[in-house]
C-alpha positions in Angstrom: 14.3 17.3 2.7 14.1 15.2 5.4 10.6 13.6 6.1 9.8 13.4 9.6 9.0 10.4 11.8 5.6 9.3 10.6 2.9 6.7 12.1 1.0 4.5 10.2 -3.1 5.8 10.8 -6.1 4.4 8.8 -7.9 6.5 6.7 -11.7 5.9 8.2 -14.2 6.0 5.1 -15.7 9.5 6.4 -12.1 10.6 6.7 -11.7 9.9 2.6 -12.5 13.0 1.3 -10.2 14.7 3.6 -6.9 12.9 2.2 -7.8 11.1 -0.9 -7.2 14.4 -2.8 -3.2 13.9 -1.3 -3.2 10.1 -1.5 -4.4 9.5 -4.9 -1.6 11.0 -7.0 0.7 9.0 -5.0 -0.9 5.4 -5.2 -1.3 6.3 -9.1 2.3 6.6 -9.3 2.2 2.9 -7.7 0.3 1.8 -10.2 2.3 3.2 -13.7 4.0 -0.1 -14.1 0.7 -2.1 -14.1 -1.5 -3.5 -16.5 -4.2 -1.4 -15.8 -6.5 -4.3 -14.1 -7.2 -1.3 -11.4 -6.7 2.1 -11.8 -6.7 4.7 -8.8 -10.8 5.0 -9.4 -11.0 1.2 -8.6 -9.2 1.8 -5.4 -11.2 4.6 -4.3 -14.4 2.7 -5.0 -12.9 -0.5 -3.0 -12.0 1.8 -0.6 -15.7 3.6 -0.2 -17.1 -0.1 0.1 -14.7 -1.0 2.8 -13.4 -3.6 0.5 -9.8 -2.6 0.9 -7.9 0.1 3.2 -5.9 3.1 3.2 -3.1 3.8 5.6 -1.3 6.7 5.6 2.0 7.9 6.5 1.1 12.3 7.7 3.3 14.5 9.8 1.9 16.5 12.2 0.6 19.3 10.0 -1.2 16.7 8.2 1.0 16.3 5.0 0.8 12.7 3.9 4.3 11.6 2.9 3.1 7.9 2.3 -0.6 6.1 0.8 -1.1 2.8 1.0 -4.4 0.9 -0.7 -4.3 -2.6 0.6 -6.7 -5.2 1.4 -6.4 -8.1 3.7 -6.6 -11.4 2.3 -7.8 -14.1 4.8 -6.8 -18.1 4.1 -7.5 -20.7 6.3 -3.7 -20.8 7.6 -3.0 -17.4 7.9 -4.2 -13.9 6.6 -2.0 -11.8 3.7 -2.2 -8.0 3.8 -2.3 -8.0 -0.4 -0.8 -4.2 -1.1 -2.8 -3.2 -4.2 -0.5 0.4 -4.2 2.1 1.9 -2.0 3.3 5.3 -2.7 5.7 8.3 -1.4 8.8 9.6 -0.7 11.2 7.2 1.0 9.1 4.6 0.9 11.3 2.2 0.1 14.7 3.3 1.8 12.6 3.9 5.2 12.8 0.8 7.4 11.6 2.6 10.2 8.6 3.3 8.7 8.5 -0.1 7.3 8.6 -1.5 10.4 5.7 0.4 11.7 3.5 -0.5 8.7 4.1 -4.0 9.4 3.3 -3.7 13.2 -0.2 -2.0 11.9 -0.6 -5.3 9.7 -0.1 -7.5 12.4 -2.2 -6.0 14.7 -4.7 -6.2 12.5 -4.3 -10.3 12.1 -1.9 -10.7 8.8 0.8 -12.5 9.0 2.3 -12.2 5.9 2.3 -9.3 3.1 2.3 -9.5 -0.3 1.5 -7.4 -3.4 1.9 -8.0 -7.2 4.6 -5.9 -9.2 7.0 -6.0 -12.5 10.4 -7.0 -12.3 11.6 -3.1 -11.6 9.3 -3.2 -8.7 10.1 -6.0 -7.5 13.9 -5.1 -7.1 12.6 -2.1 -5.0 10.4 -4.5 -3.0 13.6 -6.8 -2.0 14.7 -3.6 -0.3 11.3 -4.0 2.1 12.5 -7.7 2.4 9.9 -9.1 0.2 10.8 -12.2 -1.9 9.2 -14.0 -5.2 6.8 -16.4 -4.0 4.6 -16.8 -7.4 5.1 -15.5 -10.9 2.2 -14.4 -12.6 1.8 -15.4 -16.5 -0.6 -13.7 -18.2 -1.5 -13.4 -21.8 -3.8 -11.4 -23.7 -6.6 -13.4 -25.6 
Protein backbone atom coordinates (compact mmCIF):
# COMPACT_ATOMS: atom_id res chain seq x y z
CA UNK A 1 0.00 0.00 0.00
CA UNK A 2 1.25 3.18 -0.78
CA UNK A 3 0.81 5.91 1.92
CA UNK A 4 -0.07 9.13 0.62
CA UNK A 5 1.73 12.48 0.90
CA UNK A 6 1.39 13.41 4.48
CA UNK A 7 2.05 16.92 6.43
CA UNK A 8 3.41 17.14 9.67
CA UNK A 9 0.18 18.90 12.08
CA UNK A 10 0.44 19.21 15.90
CA UNK A 11 -1.87 17.41 17.87
CA UNK A 12 -3.42 20.53 20.15
CA UNK A 13 -4.08 19.03 23.77
CA UNK A 14 -8.03 19.39 23.17
CA UNK A 15 -7.38 17.52 19.87
CA UNK A 16 -5.82 14.43 22.13
CA UNK A 17 -8.65 12.42 22.64
CA UNK A 18 -9.47 12.56 19.03
CA UNK A 19 -6.09 10.79 17.80
CA UNK A 20 -4.37 9.39 20.84
CA UNK A 21 -6.58 6.27 20.43
CA UNK A 22 -4.54 5.95 16.70
CA UNK A 23 -1.18 7.30 17.91
CA UNK A 24 -0.64 5.34 20.95
CA UNK A 25 -0.21 1.81 19.56
CA UNK A 26 2.17 3.28 17.20
CA UNK A 27 4.59 5.30 19.63
CA UNK A 28 4.39 1.95 21.90
CA UNK A 29 5.82 0.17 19.18
CA UNK A 30 8.66 2.96 19.37
CA UNK A 31 9.22 2.27 22.69
CA UNK A 32 9.58 -2.01 22.65
CA UNK A 33 13.29 -1.77 22.55
CA UNK A 34 13.50 0.55 25.71
CA UNK A 35 14.13 0.19 29.20
CA UNK A 36 10.95 1.04 30.24
CA UNK A 37 12.00 4.61 31.83
CA UNK A 38 8.61 5.89 29.97
CA UNK A 39 5.94 3.89 28.77
CA UNK A 40 3.17 5.23 26.37
CA UNK A 41 1.03 6.42 29.74
CA UNK A 42 4.07 8.75 30.57
CA UNK A 43 3.86 10.25 27.19
CA UNK A 44 0.31 10.83 27.25
CA UNK A 45 0.54 12.44 30.67
CA UNK A 46 3.67 14.72 29.28
CA UNK A 47 1.61 15.29 26.64
CA UNK A 48 -1.73 16.55 28.67
CA UNK A 49 0.77 18.90 30.64
CA UNK A 50 2.17 20.35 27.50
CA UNK A 51 5.47 19.02 28.61
CA UNK A 52 6.21 17.39 25.30
CA UNK A 53 4.27 17.26 21.79
CA UNK A 54 2.70 15.15 19.40
CA UNK A 55 2.98 15.53 15.64
CA UNK A 56 1.27 13.58 13.41
CA UNK A 57 1.56 12.35 10.01
CA UNK A 58 -2.81 11.89 8.74
CA UNK A 59 -4.03 11.67 5.21
CA UNK A 60 -6.90 13.41 4.28
CA UNK A 61 -9.47 11.05 5.73
CA UNK A 62 -7.78 11.48 8.92
CA UNK A 63 -5.81 8.15 9.15
CA UNK A 64 -2.65 8.79 11.02
CA UNK A 65 0.14 6.95 9.23
CA UNK A 66 2.91 8.53 11.55
CA UNK A 67 3.02 9.64 15.77
CA UNK A 68 5.57 11.38 17.01
CA UNK A 69 6.02 12.28 21.14
CA UNK A 70 8.80 14.70 21.25
CA UNK A 71 9.80 17.43 23.40
CA UNK A 72 12.06 20.36 22.75
CA UNK A 73 15.02 20.68 24.70
CA UNK A 74 16.29 24.32 24.98
CA UNK A 75 20.43 24.95 25.76
CA UNK A 76 21.90 28.13 25.82
CA UNK A 77 23.52 27.57 22.20
CA UNK A 78 20.80 26.08 20.49
CA UNK A 79 17.48 24.12 21.14
CA UNK A 80 17.21 19.96 20.48
CA UNK A 81 13.85 18.60 19.46
CA UNK A 82 14.59 15.26 21.89
CA UNK A 83 12.14 12.47 20.01
CA UNK A 84 10.93 10.43 23.06
CA UNK A 85 8.91 8.00 20.24
CA UNK A 86 8.46 7.93 16.52
CA UNK A 87 6.20 5.46 15.05
CA UNK A 88 4.46 4.29 11.55
CA UNK A 89 4.66 2.88 8.35
CA UNK A 90 7.60 4.20 6.30
CA UNK A 91 8.82 6.14 8.74
CA UNK A 92 12.08 5.50 8.24
CA UNK A 93 12.43 4.87 4.30
CA UNK A 94 10.30 8.32 3.76
CA UNK A 95 12.68 11.30 3.29
CA UNK A 96 10.06 13.31 2.06
CA UNK A 97 8.22 13.07 5.08
CA UNK A 98 11.41 13.42 6.88
CA UNK A 99 12.10 16.38 5.44
CA UNK A 100 8.86 17.97 6.45
CA UNK A 101 9.15 16.89 10.01
CA UNK A 102 12.37 18.59 10.23
CA UNK A 103 10.99 21.89 8.64
CA UNK A 104 8.09 21.68 11.53
CA UNK A 105 11.16 21.48 14.02
CA UNK A 106 12.79 24.35 12.76
CA UNK A 107 10.10 26.42 12.58
CA UNK A 108 9.48 25.88 15.86
CA UNK A 109 13.30 27.08 17.00
CA UNK A 110 15.38 23.54 17.15
CA UNK A 111 18.15 23.29 15.49
CA UNK A 112 19.21 19.95 16.06
CA UNK A 113 17.19 16.55 16.79
CA UNK A 114 18.03 13.90 18.72
CA UNK A 115 16.42 10.90 20.57
CA UNK A 116 17.90 7.94 22.58
CA UNK A 117 17.67 4.37 21.05
CA UNK A 118 19.46 0.64 21.15
CA UNK A 119 21.95 -0.26 18.65
CA UNK A 120 19.04 -1.82 16.25
CA UNK A 121 17.49 1.56 16.30
CA UNK A 122 20.05 3.31 15.91
CA UNK A 123 20.94 1.56 12.48
CA UNK A 124 17.37 2.66 11.39
CA UNK A 125 18.00 6.15 12.64
CA UNK A 126 21.34 6.50 10.34
CA UNK A 127 18.76 6.00 7.53
CA UNK A 128 17.07 9.67 8.91
CA UNK A 129 20.78 10.83 8.90
CA UNK A 130 21.16 10.82 12.48
CA UNK A 131 24.68 10.05 13.95
CA UNK A 132 26.04 8.80 17.64
CA UNK A 133 26.81 11.85 19.44
CA UNK A 134 26.78 10.27 23.20
CA UNK A 135 26.47 6.68 24.44
CA UNK A 136 24.51 6.11 27.33
CA UNK A 137 25.93 3.64 30.19
CA UNK A 138 23.64 2.64 32.45
CA UNK A 139 23.63 0.01 35.14
CA UNK A 140 21.17 -1.28 37.36
CA UNK A 141 21.98 -0.82 41.23
Amino acid sequence: MQIPKLTPMLVEVDQLPTYWPQCAPLLEKGLTESEVEIGVEHLFEMLQARIGKLLVGADSDGLVHLAMALQFQRFPHYTVAHIYSIGGKGVMDNQQHWAAIKDWMKSQGASKVQGSCKPAQARLWRRLGLTPVYTIMRQDL
